[in-house]
DRENDRENGU-647749 format. One line per 5 residues: number of its first residue (from 1); for each residue x, y, z of N, C-alpha, C, O. Coordinates in pm, 1 decimal. Atoms other than C-alpha are relative to their C-alpha. Layout:
NUM = X/Y/Z/X/Y/Z/X/Y/Z/X/Y/Z ~ ...
END
This chain:
1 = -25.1/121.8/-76.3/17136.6/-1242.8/-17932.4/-131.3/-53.8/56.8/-153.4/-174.1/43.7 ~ 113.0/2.3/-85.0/16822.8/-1238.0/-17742.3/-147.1/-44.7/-165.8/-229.4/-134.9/-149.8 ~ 57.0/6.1/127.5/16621.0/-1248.4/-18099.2/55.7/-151.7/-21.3/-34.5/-232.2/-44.2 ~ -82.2/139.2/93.1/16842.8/-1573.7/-18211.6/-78.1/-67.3/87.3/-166.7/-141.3/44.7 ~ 1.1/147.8/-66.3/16787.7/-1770.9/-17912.1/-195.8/-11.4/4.2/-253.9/-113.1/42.0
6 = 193.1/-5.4/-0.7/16331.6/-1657.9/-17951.5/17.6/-81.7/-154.0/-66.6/-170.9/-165.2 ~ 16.5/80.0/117.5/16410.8/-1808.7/-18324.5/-7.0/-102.3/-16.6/-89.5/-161.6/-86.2 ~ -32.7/123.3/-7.1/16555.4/-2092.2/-18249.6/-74.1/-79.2/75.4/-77.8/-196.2/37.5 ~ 119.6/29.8/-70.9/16282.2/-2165.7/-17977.8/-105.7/-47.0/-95.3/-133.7/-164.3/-120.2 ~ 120.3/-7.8/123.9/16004.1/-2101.6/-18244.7/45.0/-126.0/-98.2/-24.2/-227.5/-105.4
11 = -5.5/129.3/49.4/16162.3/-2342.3/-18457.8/18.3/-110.9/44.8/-51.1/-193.0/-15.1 ~ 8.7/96.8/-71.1/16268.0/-2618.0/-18219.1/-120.5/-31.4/42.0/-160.8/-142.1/6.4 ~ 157.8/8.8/-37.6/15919.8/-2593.8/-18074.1/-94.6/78.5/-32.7/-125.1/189.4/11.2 ~ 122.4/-73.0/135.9/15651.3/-2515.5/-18334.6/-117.3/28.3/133.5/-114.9/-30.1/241.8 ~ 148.2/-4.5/-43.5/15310.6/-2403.1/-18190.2/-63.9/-103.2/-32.7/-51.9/-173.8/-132.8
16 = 48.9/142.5/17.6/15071.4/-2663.2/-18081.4/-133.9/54.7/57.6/-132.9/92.8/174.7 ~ 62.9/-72.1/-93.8/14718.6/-2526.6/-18027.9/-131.2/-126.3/33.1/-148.5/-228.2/-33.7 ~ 110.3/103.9/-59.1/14419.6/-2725.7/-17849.1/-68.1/121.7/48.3/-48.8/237.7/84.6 ~ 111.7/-77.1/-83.6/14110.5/-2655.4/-17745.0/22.2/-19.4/161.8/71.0/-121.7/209.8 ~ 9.1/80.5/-112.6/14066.1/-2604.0/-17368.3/-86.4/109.3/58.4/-107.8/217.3/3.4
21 = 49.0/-65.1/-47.0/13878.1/-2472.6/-17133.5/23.9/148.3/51.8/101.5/130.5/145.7 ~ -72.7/-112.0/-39.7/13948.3/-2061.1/-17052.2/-137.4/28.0/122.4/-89.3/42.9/234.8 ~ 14.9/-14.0/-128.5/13667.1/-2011.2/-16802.5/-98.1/-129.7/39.5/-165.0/-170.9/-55.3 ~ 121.9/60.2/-14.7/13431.5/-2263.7/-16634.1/-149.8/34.9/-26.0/-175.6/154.0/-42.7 ~ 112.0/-44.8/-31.6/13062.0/-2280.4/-16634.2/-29.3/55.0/148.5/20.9/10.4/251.7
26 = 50.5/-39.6/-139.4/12888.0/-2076.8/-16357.3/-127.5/34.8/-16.6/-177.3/6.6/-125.6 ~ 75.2/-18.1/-3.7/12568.2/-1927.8/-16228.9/53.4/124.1/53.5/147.4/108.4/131.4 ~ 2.1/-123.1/-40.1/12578.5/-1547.1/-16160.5/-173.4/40.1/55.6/-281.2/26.6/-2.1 ~ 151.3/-48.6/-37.4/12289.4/-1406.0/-15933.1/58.0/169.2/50.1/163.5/229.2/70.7 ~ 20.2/-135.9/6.8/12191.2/-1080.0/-15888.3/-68.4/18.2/87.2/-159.0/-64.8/96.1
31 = 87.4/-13.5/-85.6/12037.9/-943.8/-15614.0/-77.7/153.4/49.9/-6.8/228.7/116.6 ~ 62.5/-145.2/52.1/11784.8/-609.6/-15641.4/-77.6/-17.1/125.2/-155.9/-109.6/146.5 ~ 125.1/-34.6/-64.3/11614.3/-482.5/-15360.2/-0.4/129.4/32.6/101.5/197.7/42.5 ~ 127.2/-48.2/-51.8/11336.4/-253.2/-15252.1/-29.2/37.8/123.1/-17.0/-32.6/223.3 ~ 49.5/-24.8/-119.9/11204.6/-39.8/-15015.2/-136.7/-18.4/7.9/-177.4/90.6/-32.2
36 = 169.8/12.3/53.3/10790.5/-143.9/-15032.6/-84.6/48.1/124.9/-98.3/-52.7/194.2 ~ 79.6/-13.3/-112.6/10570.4/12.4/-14740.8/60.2/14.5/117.5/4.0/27.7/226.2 ~ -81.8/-48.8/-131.6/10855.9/72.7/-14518.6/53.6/-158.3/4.8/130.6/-182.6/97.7 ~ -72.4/103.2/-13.7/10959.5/-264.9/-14562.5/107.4/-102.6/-107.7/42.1/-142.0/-204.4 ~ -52.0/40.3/75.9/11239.5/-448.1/-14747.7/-15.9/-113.6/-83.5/-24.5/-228.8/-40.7
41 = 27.9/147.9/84.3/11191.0/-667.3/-15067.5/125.5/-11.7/-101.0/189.2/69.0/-168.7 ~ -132.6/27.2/126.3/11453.7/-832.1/-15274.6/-44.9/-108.7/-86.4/-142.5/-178.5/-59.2 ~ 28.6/96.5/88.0/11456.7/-1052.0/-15559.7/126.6/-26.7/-71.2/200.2/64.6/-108.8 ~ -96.1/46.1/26.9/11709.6/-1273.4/-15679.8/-13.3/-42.3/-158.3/-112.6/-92.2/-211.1 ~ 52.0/67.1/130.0/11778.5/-1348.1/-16034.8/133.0/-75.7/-2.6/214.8/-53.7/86.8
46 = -66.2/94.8/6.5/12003.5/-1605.3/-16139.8/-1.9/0.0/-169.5/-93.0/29.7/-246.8 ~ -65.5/-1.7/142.4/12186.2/-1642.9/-16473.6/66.4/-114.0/-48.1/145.9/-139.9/42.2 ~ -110.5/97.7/66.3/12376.8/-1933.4/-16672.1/74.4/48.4/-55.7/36.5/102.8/-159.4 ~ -127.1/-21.4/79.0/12695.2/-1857.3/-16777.7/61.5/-119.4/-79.3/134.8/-187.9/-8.1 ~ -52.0/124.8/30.8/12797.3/-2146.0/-17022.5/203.1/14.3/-8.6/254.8/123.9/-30.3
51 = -115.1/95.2/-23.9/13163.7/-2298.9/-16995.4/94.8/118.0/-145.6/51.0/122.7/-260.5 ~ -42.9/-37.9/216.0/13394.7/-2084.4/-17323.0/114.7/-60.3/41.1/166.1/-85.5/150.0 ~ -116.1/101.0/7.6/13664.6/-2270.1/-17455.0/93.4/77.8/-100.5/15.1/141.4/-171.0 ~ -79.7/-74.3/53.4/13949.8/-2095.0/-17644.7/111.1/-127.9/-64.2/114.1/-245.7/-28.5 ~ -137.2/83.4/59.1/14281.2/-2241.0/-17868.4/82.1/31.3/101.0/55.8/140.9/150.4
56 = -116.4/-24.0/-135.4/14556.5/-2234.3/-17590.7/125.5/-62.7/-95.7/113.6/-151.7/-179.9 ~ -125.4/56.1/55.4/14912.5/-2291.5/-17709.7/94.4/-123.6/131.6/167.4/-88.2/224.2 ~ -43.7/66.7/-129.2/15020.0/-2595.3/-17480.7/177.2/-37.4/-12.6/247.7/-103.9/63.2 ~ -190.8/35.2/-23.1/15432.1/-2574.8/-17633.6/15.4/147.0/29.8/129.8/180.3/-0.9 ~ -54.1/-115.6/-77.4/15429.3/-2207.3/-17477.0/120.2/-12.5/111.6/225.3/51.1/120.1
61 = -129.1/34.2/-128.9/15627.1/-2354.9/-17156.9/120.5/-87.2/-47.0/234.6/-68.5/-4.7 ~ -110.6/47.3/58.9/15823.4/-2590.6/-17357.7/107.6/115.3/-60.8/228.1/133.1/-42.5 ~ -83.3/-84.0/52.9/15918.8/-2325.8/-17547.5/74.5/129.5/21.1/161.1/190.6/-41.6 ~ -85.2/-100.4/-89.4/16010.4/-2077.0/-17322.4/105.7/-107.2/85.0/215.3/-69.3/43.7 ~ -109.1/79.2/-26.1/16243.6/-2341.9/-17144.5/90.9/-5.8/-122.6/210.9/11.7/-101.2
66 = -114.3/40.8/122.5/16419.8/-2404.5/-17481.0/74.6/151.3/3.4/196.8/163.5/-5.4 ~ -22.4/-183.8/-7.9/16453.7/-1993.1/-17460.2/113.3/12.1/84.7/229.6/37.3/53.0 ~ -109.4/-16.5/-79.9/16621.9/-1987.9/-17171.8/118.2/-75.3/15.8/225.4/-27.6/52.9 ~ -122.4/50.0/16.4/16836.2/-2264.9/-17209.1/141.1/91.3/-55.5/243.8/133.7/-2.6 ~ -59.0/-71.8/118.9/16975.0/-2099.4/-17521.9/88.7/109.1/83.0/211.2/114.0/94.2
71 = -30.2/-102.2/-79.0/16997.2/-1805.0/-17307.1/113.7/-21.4/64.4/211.3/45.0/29.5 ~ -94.0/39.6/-54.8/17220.5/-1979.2/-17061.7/96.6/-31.0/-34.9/198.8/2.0/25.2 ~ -119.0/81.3/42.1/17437.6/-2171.0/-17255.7/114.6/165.1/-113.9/231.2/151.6/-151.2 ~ -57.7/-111.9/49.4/17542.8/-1795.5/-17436.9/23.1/145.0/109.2/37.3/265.1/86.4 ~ -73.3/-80.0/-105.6/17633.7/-1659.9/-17087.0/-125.5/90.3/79.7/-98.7/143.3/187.6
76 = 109.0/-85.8/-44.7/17286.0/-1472.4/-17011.7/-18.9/-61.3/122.5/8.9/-181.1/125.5 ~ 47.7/-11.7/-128.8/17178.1/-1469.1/-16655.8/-147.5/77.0/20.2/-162.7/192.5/-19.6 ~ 98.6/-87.8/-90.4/16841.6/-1367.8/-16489.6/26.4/56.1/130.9/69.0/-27.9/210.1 ~ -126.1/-23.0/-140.9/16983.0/-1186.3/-16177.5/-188.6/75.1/55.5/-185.6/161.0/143.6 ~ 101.8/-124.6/-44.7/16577.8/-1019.9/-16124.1/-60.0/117.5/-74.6/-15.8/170.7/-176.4
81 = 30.5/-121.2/63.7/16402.0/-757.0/-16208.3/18.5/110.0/87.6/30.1/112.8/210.1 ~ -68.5/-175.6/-93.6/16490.0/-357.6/-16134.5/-154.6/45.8/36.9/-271.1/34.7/-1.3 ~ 145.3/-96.7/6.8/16280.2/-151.0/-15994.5/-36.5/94.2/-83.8/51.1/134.5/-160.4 ~ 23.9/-99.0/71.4/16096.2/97.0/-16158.1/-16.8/143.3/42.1/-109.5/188.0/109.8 ~ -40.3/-131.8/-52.2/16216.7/434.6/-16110.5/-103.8/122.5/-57.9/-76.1/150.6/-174.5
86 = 87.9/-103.3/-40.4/15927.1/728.5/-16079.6/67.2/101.2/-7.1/94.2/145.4/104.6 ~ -35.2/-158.7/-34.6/16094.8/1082.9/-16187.9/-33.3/87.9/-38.1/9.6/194.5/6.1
END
């Protein structure tokens, strides 16, 4: 049941992938110090991190809505999740 209504998802809403951004650009620094003559020295370095961009699937949320519909309309409920029992 649970299989039918992920099929029927997948086909109602195909994968759709785009580029997009996964992390920004940044600058990472680093900071190293030193004990020199009894006194403290540091030095900073500084890094470019450029911008990476990845394929993202943007009918993921569509298509988990179509999921659960399905779900619903064949009596399924989300009532939560259990805990997880430690024995």
């Amino acid at each position: 049941m649970v299989e039918a209504c992920r099929n029927e998802a997948a086909m109602a809403v195909p994968p759709k992938f785009v580029w997009q951004m996964t992390s920004p650009a940044r600058i990472e620094r680093d900071r190293d110090c030193w004990r020199d003559r009894g006194q403290e020295r540091c030095r900073v370095t500084e890094r470019y991190r450029a911008a990476q961009y990845s394929q993202v699937d943007i009918n993921n949320g569509p298509r988990e809505g179509w999921r659960r519909s399905c779900m619903a309309e064949r009596g399924f409920t989300f009532q939560g999740y259990r805990p997880l029992r430690l024995e």
